[in-house]
C-alpha positions as CSV (number, residue, x, y, z in Angstrom):
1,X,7.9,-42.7,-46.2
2,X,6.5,-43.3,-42.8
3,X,7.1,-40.7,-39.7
4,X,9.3,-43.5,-37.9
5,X,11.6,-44.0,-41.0
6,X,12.2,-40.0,-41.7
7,X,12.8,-39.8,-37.7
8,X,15.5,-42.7,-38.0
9,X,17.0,-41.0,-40.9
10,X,17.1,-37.7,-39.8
11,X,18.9,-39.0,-36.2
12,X,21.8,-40.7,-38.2
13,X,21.9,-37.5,-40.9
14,X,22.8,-35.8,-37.5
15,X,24.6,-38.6,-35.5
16,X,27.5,-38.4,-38.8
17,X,27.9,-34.5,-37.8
18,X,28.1,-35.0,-33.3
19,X,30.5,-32.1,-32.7
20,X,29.0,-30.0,-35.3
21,X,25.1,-31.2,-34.0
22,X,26.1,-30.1,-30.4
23,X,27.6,-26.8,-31.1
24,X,24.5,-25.6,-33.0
25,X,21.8,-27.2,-29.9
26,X,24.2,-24.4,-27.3
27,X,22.5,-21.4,-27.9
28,X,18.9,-23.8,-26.9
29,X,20.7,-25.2,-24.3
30,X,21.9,-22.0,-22.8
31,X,18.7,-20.3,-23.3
32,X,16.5,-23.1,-21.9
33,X,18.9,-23.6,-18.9
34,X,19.1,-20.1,-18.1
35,X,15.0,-20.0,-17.8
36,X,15.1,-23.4,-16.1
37,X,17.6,-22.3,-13.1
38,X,16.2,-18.4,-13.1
39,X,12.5,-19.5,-12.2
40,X,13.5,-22.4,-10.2
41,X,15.8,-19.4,-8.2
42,X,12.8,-17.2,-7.8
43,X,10.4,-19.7,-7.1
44,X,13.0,-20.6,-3.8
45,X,13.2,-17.0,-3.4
46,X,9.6,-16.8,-2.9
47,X,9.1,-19.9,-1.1
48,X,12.0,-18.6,1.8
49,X,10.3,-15.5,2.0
50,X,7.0,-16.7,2.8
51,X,8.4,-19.2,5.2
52,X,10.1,-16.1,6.6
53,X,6.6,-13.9,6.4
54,X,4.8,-17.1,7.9
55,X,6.9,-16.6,11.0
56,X,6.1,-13.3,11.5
57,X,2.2,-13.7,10.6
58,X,1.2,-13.6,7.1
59,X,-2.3,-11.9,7.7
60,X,-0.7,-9.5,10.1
61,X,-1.7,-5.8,10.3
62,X,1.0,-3.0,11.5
63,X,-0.2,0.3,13.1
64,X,2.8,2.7,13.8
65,X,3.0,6.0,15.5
66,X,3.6,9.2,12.8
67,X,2.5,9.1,9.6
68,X,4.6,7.8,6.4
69,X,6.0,10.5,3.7
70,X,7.3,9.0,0.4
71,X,10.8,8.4,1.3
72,X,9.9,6.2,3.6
73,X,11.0,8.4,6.7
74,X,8.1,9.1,9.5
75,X,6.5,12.5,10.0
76,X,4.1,13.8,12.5
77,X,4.8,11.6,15.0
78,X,2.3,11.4,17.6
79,X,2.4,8.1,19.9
80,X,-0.4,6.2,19.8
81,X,-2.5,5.1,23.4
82,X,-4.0,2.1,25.0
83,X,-7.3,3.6,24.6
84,X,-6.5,3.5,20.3
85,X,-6.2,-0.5,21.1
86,X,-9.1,-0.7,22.7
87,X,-11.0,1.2,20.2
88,X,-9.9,-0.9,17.2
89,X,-10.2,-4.0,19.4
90,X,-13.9,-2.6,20.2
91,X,-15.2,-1.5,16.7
92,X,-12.9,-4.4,14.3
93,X,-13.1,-6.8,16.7
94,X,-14.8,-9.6,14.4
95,X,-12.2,-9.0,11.7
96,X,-9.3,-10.3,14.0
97,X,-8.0,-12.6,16.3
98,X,-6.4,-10.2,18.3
99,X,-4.9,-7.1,19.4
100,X,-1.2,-6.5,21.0
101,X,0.2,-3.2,21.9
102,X,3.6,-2.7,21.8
103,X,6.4,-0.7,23.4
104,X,10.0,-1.6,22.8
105,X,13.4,-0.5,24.6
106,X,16.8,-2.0,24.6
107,X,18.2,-2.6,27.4
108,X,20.8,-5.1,29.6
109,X,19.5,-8.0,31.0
110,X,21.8,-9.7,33.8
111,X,21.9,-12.8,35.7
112,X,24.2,-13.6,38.4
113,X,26.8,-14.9,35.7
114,X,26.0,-12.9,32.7
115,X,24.5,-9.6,30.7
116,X,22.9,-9.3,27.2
117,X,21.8,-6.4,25.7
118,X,18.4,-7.4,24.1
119,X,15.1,-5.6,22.8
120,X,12.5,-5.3,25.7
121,X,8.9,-5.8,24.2
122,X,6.1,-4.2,26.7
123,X,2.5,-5.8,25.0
124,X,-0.2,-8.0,25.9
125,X,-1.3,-11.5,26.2
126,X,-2.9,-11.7,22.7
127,X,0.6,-11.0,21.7
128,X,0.9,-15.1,21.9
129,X,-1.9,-15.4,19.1
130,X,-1.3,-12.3,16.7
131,X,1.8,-13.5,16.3
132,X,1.8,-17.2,16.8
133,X,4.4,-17.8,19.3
134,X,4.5,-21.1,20.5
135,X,5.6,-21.4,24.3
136,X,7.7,-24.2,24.2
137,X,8.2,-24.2,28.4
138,X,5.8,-22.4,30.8
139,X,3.4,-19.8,30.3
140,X,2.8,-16.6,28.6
141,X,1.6,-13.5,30.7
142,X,-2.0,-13.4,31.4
143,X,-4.3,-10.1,31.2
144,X,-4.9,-10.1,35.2
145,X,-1.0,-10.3,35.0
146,X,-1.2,-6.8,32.8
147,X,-4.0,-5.1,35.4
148,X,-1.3,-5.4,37.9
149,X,2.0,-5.0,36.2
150,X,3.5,-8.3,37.5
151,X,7.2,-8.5,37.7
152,X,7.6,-11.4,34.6
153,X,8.5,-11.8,31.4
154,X,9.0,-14.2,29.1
155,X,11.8,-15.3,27.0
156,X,12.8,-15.5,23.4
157,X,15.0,-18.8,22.3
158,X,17.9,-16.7,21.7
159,X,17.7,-14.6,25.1
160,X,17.4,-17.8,26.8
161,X,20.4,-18.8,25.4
162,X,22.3,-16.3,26.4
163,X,21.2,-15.9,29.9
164,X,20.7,-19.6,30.9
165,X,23.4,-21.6,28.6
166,X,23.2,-25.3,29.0
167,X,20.2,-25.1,31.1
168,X,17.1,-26.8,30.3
169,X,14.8,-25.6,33.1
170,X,14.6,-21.5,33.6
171,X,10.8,-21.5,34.4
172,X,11.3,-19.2,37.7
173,X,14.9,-18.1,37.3
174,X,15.1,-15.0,38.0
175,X,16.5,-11.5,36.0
176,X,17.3,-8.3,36.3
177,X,16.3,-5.1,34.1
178,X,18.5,-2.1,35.3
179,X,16.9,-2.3,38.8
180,X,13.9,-4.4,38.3
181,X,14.2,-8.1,39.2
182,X,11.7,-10.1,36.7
183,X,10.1,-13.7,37.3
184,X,10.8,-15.9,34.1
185,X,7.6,-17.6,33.6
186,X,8.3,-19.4,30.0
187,X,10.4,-19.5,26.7
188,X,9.1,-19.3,23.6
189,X,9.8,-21.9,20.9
190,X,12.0,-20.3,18.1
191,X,11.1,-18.7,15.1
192,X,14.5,-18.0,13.3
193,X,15.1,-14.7,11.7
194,X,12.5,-12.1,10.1
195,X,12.9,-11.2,6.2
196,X,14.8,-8.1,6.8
197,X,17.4,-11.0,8.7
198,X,16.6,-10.0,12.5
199,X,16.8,-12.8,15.0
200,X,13.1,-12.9,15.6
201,X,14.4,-15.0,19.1
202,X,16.5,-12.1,20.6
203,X,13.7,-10.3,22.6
204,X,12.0,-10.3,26.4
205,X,8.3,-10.1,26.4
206,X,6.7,-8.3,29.6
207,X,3.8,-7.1,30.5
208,X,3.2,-3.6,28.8
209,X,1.9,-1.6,32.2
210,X,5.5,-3.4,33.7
211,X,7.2,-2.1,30.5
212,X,5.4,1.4,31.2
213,X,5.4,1.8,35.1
214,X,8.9,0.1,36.1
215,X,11.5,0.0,32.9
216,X,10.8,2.9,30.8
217,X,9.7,5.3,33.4
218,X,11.5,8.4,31.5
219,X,10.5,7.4,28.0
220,X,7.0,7.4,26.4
221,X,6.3,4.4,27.6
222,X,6.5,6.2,30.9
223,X,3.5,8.6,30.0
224,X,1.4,5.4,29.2
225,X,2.1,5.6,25.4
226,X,2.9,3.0,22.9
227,X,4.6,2.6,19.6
228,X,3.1,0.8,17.6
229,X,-0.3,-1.9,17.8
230,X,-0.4,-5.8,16.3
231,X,-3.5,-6.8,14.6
232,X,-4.5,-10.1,13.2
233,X,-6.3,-10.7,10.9
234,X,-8.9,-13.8,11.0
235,X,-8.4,-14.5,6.8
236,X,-6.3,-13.2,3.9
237,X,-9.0,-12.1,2.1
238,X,-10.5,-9.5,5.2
239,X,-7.5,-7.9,5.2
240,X,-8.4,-4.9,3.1
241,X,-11.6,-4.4,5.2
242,X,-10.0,-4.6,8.2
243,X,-7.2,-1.6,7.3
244,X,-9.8,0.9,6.0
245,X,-11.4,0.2,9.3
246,X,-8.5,0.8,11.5
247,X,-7.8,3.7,9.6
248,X,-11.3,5.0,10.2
249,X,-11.4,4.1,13.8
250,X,-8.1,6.1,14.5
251,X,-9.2,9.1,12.4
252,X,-12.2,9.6,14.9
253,X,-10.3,8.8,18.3
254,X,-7.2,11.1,16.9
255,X,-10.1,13.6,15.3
256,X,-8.3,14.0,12.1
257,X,-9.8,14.2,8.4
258,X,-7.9,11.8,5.6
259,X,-4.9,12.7,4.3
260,X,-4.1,13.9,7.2
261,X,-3.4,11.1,9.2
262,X,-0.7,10.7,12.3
263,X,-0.4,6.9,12.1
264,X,0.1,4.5,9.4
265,X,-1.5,1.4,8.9
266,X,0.1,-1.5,6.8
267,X,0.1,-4.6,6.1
268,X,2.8,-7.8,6.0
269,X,1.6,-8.8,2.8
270,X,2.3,-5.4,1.7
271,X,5.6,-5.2,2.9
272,X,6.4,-8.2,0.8
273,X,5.1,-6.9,-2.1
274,X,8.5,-5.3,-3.3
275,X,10.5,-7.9,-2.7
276,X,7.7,-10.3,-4.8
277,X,8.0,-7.1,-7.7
278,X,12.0,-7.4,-7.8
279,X,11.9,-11.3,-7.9
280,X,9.0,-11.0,-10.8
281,X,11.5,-8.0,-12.6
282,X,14.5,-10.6,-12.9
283,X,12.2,-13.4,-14.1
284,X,11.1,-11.1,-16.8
285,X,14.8,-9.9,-17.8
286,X,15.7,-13.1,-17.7
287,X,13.1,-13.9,-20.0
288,X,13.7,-11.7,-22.7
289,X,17.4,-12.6,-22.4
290,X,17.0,-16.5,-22.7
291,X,14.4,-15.6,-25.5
292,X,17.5,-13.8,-27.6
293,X,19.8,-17.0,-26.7
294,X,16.9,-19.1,-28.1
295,X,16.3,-16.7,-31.3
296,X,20.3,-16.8,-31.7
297,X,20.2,-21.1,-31.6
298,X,17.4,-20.6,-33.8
299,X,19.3,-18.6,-36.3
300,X,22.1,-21.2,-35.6
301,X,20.0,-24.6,-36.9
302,X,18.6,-22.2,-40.0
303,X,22.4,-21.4,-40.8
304,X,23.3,-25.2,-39.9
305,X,20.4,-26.5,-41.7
306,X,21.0,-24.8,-44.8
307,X,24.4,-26.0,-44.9
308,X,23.2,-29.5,-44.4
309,X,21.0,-29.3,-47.4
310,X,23.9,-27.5,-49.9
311,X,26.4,-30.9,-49.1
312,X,23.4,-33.5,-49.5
313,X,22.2,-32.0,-52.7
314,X,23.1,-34.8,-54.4
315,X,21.8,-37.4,-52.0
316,X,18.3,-35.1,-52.4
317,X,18.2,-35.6,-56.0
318,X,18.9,-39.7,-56.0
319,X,16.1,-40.1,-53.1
320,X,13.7,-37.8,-55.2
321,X,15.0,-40.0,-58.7
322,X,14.2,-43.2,-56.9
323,X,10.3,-42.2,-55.7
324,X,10.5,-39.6,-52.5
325,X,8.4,-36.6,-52.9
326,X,8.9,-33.3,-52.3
327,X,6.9,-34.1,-48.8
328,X,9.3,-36.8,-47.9
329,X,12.1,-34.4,-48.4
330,X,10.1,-31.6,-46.3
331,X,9.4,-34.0,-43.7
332,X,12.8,-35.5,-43.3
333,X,15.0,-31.9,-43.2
334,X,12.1,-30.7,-40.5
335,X,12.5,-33.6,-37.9
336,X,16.3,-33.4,-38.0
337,X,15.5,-29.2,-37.1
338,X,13.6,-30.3,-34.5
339,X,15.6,-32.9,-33.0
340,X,18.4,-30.5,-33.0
341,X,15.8,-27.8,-30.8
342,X,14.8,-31.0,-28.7
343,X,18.1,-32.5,-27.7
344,X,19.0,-28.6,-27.2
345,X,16.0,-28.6,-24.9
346,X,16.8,-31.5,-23.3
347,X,19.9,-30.6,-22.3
348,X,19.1,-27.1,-21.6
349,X,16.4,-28.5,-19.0
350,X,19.3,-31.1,-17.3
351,X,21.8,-27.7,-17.4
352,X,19.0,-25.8,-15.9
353,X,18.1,-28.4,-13.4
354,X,21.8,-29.1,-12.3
355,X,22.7,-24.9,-12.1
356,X,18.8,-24.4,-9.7
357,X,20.1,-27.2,-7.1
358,X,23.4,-26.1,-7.0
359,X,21.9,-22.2,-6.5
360,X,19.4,-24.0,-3.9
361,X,22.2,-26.0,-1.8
362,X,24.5,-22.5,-1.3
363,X,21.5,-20.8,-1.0
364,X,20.3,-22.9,1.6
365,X,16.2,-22.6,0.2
366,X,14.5,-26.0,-1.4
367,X,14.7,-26.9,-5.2
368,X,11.4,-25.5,-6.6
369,X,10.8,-26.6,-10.4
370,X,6.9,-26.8,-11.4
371,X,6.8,-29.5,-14.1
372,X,5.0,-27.1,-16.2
373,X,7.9,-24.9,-16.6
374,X,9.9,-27.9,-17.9
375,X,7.0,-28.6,-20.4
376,X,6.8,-25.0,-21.7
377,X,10.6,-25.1,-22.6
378,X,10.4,-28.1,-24.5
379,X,7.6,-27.1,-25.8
380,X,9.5,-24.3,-27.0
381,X,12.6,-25.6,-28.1
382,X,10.5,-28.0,-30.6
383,X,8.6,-24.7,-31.9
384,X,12.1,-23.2,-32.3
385,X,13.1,-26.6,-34.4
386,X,9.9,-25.7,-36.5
387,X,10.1,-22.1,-37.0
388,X,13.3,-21.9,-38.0
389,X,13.9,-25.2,-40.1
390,X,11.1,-24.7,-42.1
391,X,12.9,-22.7,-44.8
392,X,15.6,-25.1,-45.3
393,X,13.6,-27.9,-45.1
394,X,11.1,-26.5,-47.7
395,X,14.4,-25.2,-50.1
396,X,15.3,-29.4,-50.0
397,X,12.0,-30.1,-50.9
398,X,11.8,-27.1,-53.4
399,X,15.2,-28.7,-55.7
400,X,15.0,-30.2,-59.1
401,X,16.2,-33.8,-59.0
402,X,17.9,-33.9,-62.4
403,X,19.7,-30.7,-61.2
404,X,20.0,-32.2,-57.8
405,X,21.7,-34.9,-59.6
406,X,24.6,-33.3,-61.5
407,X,25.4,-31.3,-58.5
408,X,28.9,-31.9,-57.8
C-alpha cells in the first residue's frame, strides 16, 4: 500500500470519530499554544526592554558615589569630584565617547503663568553624546558655557510641556529656579520613559558649575561635588575593559585597595540582566509545563489509539485476509497518531498565535514569533504522534487475522 493511500485512509478512519479526534488533539493543542504565546510574550518583553535600554544608552557605564552592600542599599558614601571625571576621561579616554558628571536636585521651576516641580540635572556638554539626546530645537550647553557657569539650561519634552503649553518656539524664554533666572537655549527631542517607568522627558539640564555655584549652594553640589559620572562606551564588547579601568582609576585618585572601594561602577547591560533572568525563568517553567500538557495528549492518542484498534479488529483481520501486511497495518495506525499530534500542532500553533497578539495589543509591545519556534513545535507534536502511537500501531500489526476475523 503506498504512503498516499495509508494517509487517505488514516484521515477518513479519523474524520468518522471528529468530536472524539478533537478532544484527544487538546492536550497538543494546549501544550503547543501555551509555548507558542509564552515565547512570543517574552520575546516582546525583551524587545520593549531593549527599546527602553536603547533610550537610555545600551553601552552605558554608571559610576555612583558609596559603595554597594548586597541588599542593594549604599554604604560608605563619599561623593565623588570633577577631578575623578577628569581622571577617567584622562586615562580611559579611548574606550569612550564621552564623560558627563552629574548632580541632581529637585526643585520648582516657574514661569510667569506656571510652576513644575522637576529633577534639575547639573552635567556637561558630552552629556548630549553619552546619552544620545537629540536636540530637537536649539542648542545644547557648550564647555566655554560650563567654564563660566552661564545662566541656561535646556529642556526635556515633558518640562517643556509643562512650562510652555501650546507653544512651539521657547528658544530664549526665560525661567526661574528659586532665585535664579535661566536662558532656555533648546529642547530636547523625547525619549519616553526608562525601564524602571520614569519619564526620561521630565528633567532641566544645566550647566554643572551653574548647578554647583547658583542652585545648590547648601548641598554637595555646593562644595563642588557630584553624584554620580556617565560613561560611554565606544562598543559592547569594550565594556568589561573599560569598568575594570574605571575601577582602577578611582582606586588610585580615592587611594583605596579592592574590596574596599567607595564608589560603584556598573553597567546598563547589567542592570538588565535580572529582568533578562526572570523573563528566561518563566520561559523555562513554562516549558516544563507545556512539556506535561504534551506528555498528557500523548498519553491521550496512546489511550485513543488503543481504543481505535480494539473496535476495528475485525476490519484488521479482513485487510490482512485480503493481502495487507503487518507493515501496511503498522504504517496505517502510525499516520493516523500522527495526524492526530499534527492537527493538535496545528491548532496549538493558530491558539498560540491568536493568545501572543492579543497579549501584544494590551500589552502595547510588537508580536515577536521566530519561525523557528513554530517549526520546533510541529516538529514536536509529529514526534509526540510517533512516540506514543507506536505501541498501538505495532499491537494492530502484531494481531492474527483468523483471530482478527472471528472477533465480534
Amino acid at each position: 500500500m503506498s504512503l498516499l493511500a495509508a494517509i487517505r485512509l488514516a484521515a477518513g478512519a479519523l474524520l468518522i470519530h471528529k468530536g472524539r479526534s478533537f478532544l484527544t488533539s487538546l492536550g497538543i493543542i494546549i501544550g503547543i499554544g501555551a509555548v507558542i504565546a509564552v515565547v512570543a510574550a517574552v520575546d516582546g518583553v525583551q524587545y520593549k526592554l531593549d527599546e527602553r535600554m536603547a533610550t537610555i544608552g545600551k553601552n552605558l557605564i554608571l559610576i555612583r558615589a558609596g559603595a554597594r552592600t548586597q541588599s542593594g542599599s549604599t554604604a560608605n558614601l563619599t561623593p565623588l569630584t570633577r577631578d575623578d571625571a577628569a581622571a577617567i576621561r584622562k586615562q580611559v579616554g579611548p574606550l569612550l565617547t564621552g564623560i558627563a558628571e552629574v548632580q541632581l536636585i529637585k526643585n520648582t521651576v516657574r514661569t510667569p503663568t506656571t510652576n513644575w516641580v522637576t529633577d534639575i540635572c547639573g552635567t556637561t556638554p558630552e552629556m548630549q553624546t553619552v546619552r544620545e539626546w537629540k536636540v530637537e530645537s536649539g542648542r545644547f550647553f557648550t564647555d566655554e558655557e560650563v567654564k563660566q557657569s552661564a545662566a541656561v539650561c535646556v529642556l526635556g519634552r515633558t518640562v517643556a510641556d509643562k512650562l510652555f503649553p501650546h507653544e512651539t518656539n521657547i528658544v530664549g524664554r526665560p525661567v526661574h529656579i528659586g532665585e535664579v533666572q535661566l536662558r532656555v537655549i533648546g529642547v530636547l527631542s523625547p525619549k519616553g520613559r526608562n525601564p524602571a517607568g520614569a519619564d526620561q522627558d521630565d528633567e532641566i539640564f544645566v550647566p554643572v558649575t551653574t548647578l554647583q555655584q547658583k542652585l545648590d549652594t547648601e548641598g554637595e553640589g555646593g562644595k563642588g561635588k557630584i553624584m554620580a559620572i556617565l560613561a560611554g562606551v565606544k562598543s559592547e564588547n569594550m565594556t568589561a575593559k573599560a569598568i575594570d579601568d574605571i575601577n582602577r582609576v578611582l582606586r588610585e585618585t580615592h587611594k583605596v585597595k579592592p574590596g574596599n572601594e567607595d564608589f560603584d561602577v556598573s553597567s546598563v547591560q547589567e542592570m538588565a540582566q535580572l529582568a533578562y533572568f526572570m523573563a528566561n525563568v518563566l520561559q523555562l517553567l513554562v516549558a516544563v509545563i507545556a512539556s506535561l500538557s504534551l506528555a498528557v495528549g500523548g498519553v491521550g492518542i496512546m489511550n485513543i489509539m488503543l481504543v481505535s484498534v480494539m473496535e476495528r479488529t475485525r476490519e484488521i483481520g479482513i485487510r490482512m485476509a485480503v493481502g495487507a501486511t503487518a507493515e501496511d497495518v503498522l504504517t496505517q495506525f502510525l499516520i493516523e497518531a500522527v495526524i492526530l499530534a499534527l492537527l493538535g500542532g496545528a491548532l496549538g500553533v493558530a491558539a498560540g498565535l491568536g493568545a501572543a497578539g492579543v497579549i501584544a495589543y494590551f500589552a502595547d509591545w510588537p508580536l515577536v514569533v521566530s519561525p523557528v519556534v513554530i517549526v520546533v513545535a510541529v516538529a514536536v507534536s509529529g514526534a509526540v504522534g510517533v512516540f506514543f502511537g507506536f505501541y498501538p500501531a505495532w499491537k494492530a500489526s502484531r494481531l492474527d487475522p483468523i483471530e482478527a476475523l472471528r472477533y465480534e
